[in-house]
C-alpha positions as CSV (number, residue, x, y, z in Angstrom):
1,X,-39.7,25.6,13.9
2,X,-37.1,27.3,16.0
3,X,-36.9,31.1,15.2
4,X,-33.3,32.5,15.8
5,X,-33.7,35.6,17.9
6,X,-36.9,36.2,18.6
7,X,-38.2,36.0,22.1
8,X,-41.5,36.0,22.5
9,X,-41.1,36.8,26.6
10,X,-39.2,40.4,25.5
11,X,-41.9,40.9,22.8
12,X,-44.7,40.9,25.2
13,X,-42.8,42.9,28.0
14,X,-42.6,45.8,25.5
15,X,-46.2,45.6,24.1
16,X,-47.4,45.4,27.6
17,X,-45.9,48.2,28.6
18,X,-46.6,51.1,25.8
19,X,-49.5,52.4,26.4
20,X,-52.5,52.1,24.0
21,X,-56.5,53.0,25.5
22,X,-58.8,52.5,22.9
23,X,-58.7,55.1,20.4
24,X,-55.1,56.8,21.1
25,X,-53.0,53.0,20.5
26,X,-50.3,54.9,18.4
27,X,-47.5,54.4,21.0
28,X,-48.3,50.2,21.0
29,X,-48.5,50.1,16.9
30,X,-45.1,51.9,17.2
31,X,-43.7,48.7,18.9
32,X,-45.8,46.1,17.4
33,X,-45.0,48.2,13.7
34,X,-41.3,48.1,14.5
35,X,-41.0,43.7,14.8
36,X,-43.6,43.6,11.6
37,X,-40.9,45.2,9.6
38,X,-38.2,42.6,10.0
39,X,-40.9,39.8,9.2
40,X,-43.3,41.1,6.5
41,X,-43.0,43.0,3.1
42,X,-44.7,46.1,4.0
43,X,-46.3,47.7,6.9
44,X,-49.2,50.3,6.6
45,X,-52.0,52.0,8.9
46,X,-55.1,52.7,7.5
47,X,-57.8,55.3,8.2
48,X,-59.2,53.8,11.4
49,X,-55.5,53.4,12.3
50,X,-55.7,49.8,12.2
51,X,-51.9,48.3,11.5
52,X,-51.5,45.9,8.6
53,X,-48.6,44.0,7.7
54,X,-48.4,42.3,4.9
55,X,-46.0,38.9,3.5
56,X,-46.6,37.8,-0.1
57,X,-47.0,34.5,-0.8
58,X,-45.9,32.3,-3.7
59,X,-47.7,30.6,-6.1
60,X,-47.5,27.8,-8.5
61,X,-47.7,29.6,-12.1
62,X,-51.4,30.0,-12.9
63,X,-52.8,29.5,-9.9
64,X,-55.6,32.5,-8.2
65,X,-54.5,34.5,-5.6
66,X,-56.1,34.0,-2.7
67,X,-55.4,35.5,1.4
68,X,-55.7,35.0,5.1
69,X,-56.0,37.6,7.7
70,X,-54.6,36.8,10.6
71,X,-56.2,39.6,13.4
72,X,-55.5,40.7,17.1
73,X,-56.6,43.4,18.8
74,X,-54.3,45.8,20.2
75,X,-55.9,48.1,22.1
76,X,-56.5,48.0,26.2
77,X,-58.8,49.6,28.6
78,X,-58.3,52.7,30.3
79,X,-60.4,55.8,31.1
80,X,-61.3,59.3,30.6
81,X,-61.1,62.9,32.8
82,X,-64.8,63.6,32.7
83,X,-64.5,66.7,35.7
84,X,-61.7,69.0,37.6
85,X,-62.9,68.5,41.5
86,X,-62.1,70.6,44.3
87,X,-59.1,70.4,45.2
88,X,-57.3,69.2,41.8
89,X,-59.2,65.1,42.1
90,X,-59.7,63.9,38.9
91,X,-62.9,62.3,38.1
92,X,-63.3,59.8,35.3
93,X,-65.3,57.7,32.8
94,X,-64.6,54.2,31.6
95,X,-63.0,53.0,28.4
96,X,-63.6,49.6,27.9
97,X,-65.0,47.4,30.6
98,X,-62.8,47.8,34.1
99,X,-64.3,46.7,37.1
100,X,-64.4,49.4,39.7
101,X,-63.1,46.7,42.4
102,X,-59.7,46.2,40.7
103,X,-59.2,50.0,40.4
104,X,-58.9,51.3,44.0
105,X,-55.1,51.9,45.1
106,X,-53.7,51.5,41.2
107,X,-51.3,53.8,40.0
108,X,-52.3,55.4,36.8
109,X,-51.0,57.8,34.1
110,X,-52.9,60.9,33.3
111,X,-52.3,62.3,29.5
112,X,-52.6,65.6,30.2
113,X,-50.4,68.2,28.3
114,X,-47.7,65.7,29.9
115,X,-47.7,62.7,31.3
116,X,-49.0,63.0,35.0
117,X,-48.6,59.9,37.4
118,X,-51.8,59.7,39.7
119,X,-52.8,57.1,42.3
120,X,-57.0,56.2,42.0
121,X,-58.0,57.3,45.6
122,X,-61.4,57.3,47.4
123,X,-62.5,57.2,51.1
124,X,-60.5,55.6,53.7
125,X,-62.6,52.7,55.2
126,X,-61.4,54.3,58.9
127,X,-64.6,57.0,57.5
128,X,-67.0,55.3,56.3
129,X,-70.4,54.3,58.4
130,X,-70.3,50.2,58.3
131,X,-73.5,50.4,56.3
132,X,-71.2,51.9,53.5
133,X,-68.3,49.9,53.7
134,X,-70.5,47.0,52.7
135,X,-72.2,48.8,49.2
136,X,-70.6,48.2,46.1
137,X,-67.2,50.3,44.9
138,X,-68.5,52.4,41.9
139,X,-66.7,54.3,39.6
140,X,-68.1,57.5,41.2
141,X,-67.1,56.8,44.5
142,X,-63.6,56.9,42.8
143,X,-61.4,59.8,41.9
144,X,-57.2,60.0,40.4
145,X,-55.2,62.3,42.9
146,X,-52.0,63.7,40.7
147,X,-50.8,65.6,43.2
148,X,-51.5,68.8,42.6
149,X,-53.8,72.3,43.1
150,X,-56.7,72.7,41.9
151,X,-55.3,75.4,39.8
152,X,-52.1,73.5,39.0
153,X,-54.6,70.8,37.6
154,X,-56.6,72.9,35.9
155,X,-53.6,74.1,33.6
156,X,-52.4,70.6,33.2
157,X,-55.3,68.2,32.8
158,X,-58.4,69.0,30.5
159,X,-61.3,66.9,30.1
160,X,-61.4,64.5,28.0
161,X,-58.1,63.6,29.0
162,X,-57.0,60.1,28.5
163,X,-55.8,57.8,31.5
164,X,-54.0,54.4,31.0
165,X,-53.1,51.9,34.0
166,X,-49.1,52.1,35.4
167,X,-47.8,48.5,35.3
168,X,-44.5,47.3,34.6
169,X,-44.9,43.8,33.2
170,X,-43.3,41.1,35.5
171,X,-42.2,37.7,35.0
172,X,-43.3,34.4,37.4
173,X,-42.1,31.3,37.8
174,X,-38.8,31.4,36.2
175,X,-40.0,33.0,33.5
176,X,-42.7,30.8,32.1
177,X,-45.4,33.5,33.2
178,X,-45.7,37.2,32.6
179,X,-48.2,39.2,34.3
180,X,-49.3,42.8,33.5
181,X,-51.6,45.4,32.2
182,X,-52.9,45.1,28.5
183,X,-52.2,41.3,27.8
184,X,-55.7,41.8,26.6
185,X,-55.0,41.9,24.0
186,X,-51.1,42.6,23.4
187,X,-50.5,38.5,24.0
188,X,-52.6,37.7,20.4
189,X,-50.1,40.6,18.9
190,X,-47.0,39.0,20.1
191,X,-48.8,35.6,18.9
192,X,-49.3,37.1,15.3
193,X,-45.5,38.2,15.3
194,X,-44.5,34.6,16.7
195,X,-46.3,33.6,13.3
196,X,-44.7,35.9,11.4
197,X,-41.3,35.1,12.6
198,X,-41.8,31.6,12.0
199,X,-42.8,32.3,8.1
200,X,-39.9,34.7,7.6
201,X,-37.5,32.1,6.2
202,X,-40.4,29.7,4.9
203,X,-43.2,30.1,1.5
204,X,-46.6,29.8,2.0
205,X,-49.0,29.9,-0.9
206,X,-51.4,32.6,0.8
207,X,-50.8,36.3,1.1
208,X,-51.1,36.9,4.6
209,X,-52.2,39.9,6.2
210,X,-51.0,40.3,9.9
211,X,-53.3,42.8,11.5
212,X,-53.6,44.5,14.7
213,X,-57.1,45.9,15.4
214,X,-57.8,49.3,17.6
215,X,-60.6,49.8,19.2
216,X,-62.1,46.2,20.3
217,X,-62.7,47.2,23.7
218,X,-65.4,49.5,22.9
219,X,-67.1,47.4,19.8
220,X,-64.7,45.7,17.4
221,X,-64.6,48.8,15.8
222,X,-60.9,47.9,13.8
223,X,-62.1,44.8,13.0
224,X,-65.3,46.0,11.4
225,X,-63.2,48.5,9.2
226,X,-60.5,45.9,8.7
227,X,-62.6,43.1,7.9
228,X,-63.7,45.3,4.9
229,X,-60.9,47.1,3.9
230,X,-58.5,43.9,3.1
231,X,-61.7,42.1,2.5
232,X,-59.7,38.3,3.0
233,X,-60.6,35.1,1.7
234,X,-59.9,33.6,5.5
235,X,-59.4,34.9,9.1
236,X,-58.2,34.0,12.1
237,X,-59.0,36.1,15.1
238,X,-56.6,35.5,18.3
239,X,-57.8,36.7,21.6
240,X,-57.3,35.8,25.5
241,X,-59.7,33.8,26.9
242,X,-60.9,32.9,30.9
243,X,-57.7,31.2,32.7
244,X,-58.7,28.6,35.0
245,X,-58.2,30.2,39.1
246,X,-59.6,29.7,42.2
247,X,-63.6,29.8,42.2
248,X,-63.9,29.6,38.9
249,X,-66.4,26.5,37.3
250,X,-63.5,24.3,35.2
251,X,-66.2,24.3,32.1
252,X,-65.7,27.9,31.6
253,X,-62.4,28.6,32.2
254,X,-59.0,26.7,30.6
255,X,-55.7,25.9,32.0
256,X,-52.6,27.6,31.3
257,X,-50.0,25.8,29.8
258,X,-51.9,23.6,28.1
259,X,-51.7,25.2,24.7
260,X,-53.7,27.7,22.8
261,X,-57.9,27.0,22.7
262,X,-59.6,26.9,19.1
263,X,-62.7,27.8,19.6
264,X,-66.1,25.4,17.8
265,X,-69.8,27.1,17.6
266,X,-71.9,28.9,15.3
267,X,-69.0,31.6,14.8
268,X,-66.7,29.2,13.4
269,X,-66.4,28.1,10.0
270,X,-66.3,24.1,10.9
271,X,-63.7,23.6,8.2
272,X,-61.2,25.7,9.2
273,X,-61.5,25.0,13.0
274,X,-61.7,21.2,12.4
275,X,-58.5,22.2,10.0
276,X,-56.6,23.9,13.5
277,X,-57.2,20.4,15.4
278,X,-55.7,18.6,13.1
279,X,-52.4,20.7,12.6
280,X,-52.4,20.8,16.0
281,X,-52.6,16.5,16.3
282,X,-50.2,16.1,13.5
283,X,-47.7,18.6,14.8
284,X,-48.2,17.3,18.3
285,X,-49.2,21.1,19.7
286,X,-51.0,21.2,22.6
287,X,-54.6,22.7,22.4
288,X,-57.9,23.2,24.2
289,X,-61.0,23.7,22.8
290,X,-63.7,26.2,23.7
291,X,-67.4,25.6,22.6
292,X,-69.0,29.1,22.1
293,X,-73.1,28.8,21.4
294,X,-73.1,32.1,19.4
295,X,-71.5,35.4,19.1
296,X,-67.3,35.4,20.4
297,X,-67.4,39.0,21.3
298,X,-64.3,38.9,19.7
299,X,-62.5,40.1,16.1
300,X,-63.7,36.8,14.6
301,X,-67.6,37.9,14.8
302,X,-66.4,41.0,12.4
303,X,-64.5,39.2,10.0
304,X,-67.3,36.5,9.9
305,X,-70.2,39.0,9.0
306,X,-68.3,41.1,6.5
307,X,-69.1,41.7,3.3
308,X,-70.5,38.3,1.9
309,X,-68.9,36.4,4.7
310,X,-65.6,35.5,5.6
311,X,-64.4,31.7,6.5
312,X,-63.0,32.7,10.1
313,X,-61.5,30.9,13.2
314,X,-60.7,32.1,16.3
315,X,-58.0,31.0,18.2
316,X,-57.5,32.3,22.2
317,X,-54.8,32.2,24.9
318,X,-55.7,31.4,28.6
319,X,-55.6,34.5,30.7
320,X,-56.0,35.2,34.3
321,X,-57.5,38.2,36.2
322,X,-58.8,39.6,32.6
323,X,-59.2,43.5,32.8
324,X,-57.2,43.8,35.4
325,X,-53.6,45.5,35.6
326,X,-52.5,42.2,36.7
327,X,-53.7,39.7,33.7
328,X,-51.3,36.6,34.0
329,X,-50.5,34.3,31.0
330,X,-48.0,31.5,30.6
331,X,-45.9,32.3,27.6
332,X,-45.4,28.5,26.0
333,X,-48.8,28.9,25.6
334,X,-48.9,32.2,22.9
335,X,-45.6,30.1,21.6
336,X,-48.2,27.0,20.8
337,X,-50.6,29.4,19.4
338,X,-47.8,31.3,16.9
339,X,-46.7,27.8,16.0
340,X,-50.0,26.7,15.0
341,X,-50.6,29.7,12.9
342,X,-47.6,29.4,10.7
343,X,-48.5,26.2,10.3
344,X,-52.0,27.1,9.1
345,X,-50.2,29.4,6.7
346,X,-48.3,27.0,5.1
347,X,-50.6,24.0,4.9
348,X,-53.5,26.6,2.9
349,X,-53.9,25.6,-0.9
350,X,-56.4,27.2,-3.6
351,X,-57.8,23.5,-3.2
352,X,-58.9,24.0,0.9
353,X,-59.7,27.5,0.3
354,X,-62.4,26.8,-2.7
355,X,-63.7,24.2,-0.8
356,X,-64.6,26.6,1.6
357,X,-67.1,28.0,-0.7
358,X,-68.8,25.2,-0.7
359,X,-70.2,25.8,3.3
């Protein structure tokens, strides 16, 4: 299913660089808002400030109505001013789960009354007592220098301040790879619009919901909302999952380039995943599969506990250096995963979808 003028590669690159911390995502909903429009019938935000899309579908005369959700996060970590220092440092609080290590030497974005750039700075090794260069990097050993006075920071910066990581996106290995901040979780966006492109030109008997989630990184807070606002018959949840690299036990991690993994376990409906391998066979889409024993930690653990229970799936993209401002994907593989969506879409019937009830 070729889609004429869409590219997924220049999709990405703009999601991945708007900026969106968890809990201020408006300036990433503006871009993932603006490609919704040309895809789907109408585009909303509700009062969490989740984005919902939303494509009719057609039905045979006399048949119920019935919908899928498909759900992607699109907020990314960042941090928070928490104190003024001597001497103009910024110090700062986590949003979302970075890992002090990666954080030393970034260049970061202060959102103070304006946009300040600020590098993360601590102690030069040349200073430290051996004894200290071998302790662990914590976040209060770390502080953001913007440049300027104390007093000049003072009139800029306030606590409470938000602070996003400064990466350019950049593409490897002529262009099969992209690397950057906030592919967690802008790559299941740019998936769900992949979909949606797909579908523009084609019926599908569900009304689909396309929906990107705020506030995962601190506790699936969208989803929760979502999950009971639209209140779907089905949902799919996509996500980024461990990418196989160096170190790294090949059980728990999967390979990029090898397609999209559907995740099985206990936060699965087994019809609907079993439903995703077999698209997938029949339509010859590469795929890997990911056993999770319980919880996903993902949007597909809100959708599945809401209301009554929803029938949900979760499908993830392979993803290096995950929280990271370097997190590195191959792009055929959220190509596979869009694919296998809008062929989920089309394939659903009232048929499949009251058998579900039967679980």
């Amino acid at each position: 299913m070729p889609v004429s003028g869409f590219k997924i590669k220049d999709v990405l690159m703009e999601l991945s660089a708007a900026t969106g911390v968890s809990g201020d995502e408006g300036a990433a909903i503006d871009v993932a808002a603006r490609y919704f429009r040309q895809y789907t019938d109408r585009v909303k935000r509700d009062r969490f400030g989740n984005l919902i899309a939303f494509k009719e579908g057609k039905l045979p005369a006399g048949e119920p109505r019935f919908s899928l959700a498909l759900a992607a996060h699109i907020d990314e970590i960042g941090a928070m001013v928490t104190q003024i220092a001597r001497g103009g440092f910024l110090r700062f609080t986590a949003i979302g789960g970075i890992d002090p290590r990666t954080l030393l030497g970034q260049a970061v974005v202060v959102h103070g009354r304006t946009p300040l750039k600020g590098v993360v700075g601590a102690l030069a090794p040349h200073l430290l007592a051996e004894r200290e260069r071998r302790k662990e990097l914590t976040l209060e050993k770390l502080y953001i220098d913007v440049g300027l006075s104390e007093a000049e920071a003072r009139e800029q910066v306030r606590v409470g301040d938000l602070i996003s990581l400064d990466q350019e996106p950049v593409l490897l290995n002529g262009e099969k790879c992209c690397a950057g901040k906030a592919m967690d979780n802008r790559a299941g966006v740019a998936v769900l619009l992949q979909c949606a492109a797909e579908l523009a030109s084609m019926q599908h008997r569900a009304d689909l919901y396309f929906i990107a989630t705020v506030q995962e990184e601190v506790g699936l807070r969208g989803a929760v909302t979502a999950a009971y606002g639209v209140s779907p018959d089905l949902a799919v949840a996509v996500d980024v999952t461990h990418g196989a690299a160096p170190g790294l036990p090949d059980h728990e991690v999967h390979s990029l380039g090898k397609g999209p993994v559907i995740a099985i376990g206990p936060n699965i409906h087994p019809a609907l995943g079993e439903k995703l391998h077999a698209l997938a066979q029949s339509y010859r889409l590469p795929y890997q599969i990911e056993p999770v024993a319980g919880n996903t930690h993902t949007d597909a653990w809100a959708f599945q506990v809401s209301r009554e229970g929803i029938p949900t799936a979760l499908v993830s993209v392979p993803l290096r250096y995950m929280h990271t401002a370097v997190e590195l994907l191959n792009l055929d593989d959220l190509i596979a995963a869009g694919q296998l969506l809008a062929f989920l879409s089309r394939s659903l019937d009232g048929a499949f979808w009251e058998g579900l009830s039967c679980y």
